[in-house]
C-alpha positions in Angstrom: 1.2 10.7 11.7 1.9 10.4 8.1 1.8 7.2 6.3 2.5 5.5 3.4 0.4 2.4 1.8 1.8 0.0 -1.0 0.0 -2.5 -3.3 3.5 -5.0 -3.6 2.7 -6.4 -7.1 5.9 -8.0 -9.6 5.9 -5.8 -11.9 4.3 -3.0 -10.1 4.2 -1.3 -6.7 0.8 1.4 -6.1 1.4 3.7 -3.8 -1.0 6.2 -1.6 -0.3 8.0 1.3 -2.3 10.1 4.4 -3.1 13.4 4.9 -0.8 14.4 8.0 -3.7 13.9 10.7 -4.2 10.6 9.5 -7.5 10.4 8.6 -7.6 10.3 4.7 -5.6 8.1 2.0 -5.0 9.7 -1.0 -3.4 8.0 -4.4 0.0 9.2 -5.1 2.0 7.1 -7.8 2.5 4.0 -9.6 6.0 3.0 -9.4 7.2 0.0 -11.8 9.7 -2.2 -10.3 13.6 -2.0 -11.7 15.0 -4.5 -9.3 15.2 -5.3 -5.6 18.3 -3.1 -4.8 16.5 0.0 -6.7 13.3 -0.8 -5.9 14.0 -0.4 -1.8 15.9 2.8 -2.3 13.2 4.4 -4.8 10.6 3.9 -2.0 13.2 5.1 0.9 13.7 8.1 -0.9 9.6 8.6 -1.9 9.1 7.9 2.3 10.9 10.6 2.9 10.1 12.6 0.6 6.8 12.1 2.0 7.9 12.2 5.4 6.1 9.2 6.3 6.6 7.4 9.6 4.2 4.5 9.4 4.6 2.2 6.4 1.6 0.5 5.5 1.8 -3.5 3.4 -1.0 -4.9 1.6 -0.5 -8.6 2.3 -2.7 -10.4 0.0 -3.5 -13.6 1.5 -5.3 -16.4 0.0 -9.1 -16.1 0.7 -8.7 -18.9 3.7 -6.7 -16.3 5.1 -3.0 -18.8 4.8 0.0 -17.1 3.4 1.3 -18.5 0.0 3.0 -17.7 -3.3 2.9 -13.5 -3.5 2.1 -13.3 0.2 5.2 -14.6 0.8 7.4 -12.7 -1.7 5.3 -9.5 -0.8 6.6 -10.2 2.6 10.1 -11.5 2.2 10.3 -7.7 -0.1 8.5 -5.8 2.6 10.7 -6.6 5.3 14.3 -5.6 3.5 12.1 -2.2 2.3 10.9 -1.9 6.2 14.6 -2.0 7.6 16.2 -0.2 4.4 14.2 2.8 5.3 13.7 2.2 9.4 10.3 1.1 9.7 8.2 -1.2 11.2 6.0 -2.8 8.8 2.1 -2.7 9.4 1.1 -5.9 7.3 -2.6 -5.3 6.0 -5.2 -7.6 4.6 -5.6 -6.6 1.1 -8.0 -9.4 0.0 -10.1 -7.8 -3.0 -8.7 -4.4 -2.8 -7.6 -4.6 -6.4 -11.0 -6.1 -7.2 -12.4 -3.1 -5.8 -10.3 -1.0 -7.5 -11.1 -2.0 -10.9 -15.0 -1.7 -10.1 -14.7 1.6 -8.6 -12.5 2.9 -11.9 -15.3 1.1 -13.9 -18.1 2.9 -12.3 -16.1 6.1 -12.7 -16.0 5.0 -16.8 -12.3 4.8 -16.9 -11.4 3.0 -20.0 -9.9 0.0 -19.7 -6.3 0.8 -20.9 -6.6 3.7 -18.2 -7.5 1.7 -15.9 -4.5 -0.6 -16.1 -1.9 2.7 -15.1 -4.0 3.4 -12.0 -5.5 0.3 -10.6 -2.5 -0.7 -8.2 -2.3 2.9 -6.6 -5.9 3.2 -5.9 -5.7 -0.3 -4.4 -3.0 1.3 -2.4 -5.7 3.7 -1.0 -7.9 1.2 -0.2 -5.5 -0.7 1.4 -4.5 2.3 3.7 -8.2 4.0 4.2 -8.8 0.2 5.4 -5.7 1.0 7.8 -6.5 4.1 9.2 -10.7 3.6 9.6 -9.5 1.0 12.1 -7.2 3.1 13.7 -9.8 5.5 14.2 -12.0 3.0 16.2 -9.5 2.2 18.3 -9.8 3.7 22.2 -7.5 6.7 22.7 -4.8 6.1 24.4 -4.8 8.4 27.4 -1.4 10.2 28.8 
């Protein structure tokens, strides 16, 4: 299994993706958004480059845990992206993954200019490490 996390932002999509056991989540690039239409085929074409086959959504929900404002465009974009390239989505709590983002780039003394070019991929990673830790706790499925 490889897949593919994304940090859905306006302006900017992060993006990480697995090792091809997937156990790890590793940054990979920052994409800035052009528009819908090229948007959904960029990150069709970065899938499978990747050769992913499990697409992986931050969802930021507010912290009651209700979708509004971005959780609903992030979703409404997620879905046309899912059945562009022919994938289910996962939808993943991101709550505070950018948050943590910034404070791990700040305890790694990235300036704060620097910071701003890699924040929303290493939110990525959180979001998908998030995704596949939980995986891994699941029971195996037996055949």
């Amino acid at each position: 299994m490889r897949a593919i996390g994304l940090d859905v932002g306006n302006k900017r999509i992060g993006i990480a993706v697995s090792d091809a056991m997937g156990w790890t989540a590793q940054p990979l690039t920052v994409y800035r958004r052009k528009g819908e239409a090229e948007d959904i085929a960029a990150l069709c074409e970065l899938i499978a480059d990747q050769q992913a086959d499990v697409l992986v959504i931050g969802l930021p929900k507010s912290m009651d845990g209700s979708l509004r404002g971005q959780a609903l465009l992030t979703q409404a974009f997620g879905e046309k992206l899912a059945a562009g390239c022919g994938l289910e989505p996962v939808w993943w709590d991101e709550r505070m993954t950018t948050n943590m983002a910034h404070q791990v780039l700040i305890q790694a003394d990235v300036s704060r200019k620097k910071r701003k070019n890699v924040v929303d991929k290493i939110a990525a990673v959180f979001i998908l490490q998030n995704y596949l830790d939980y995986l891994s706790m699941q029971p195996q499925k037996t055949k």
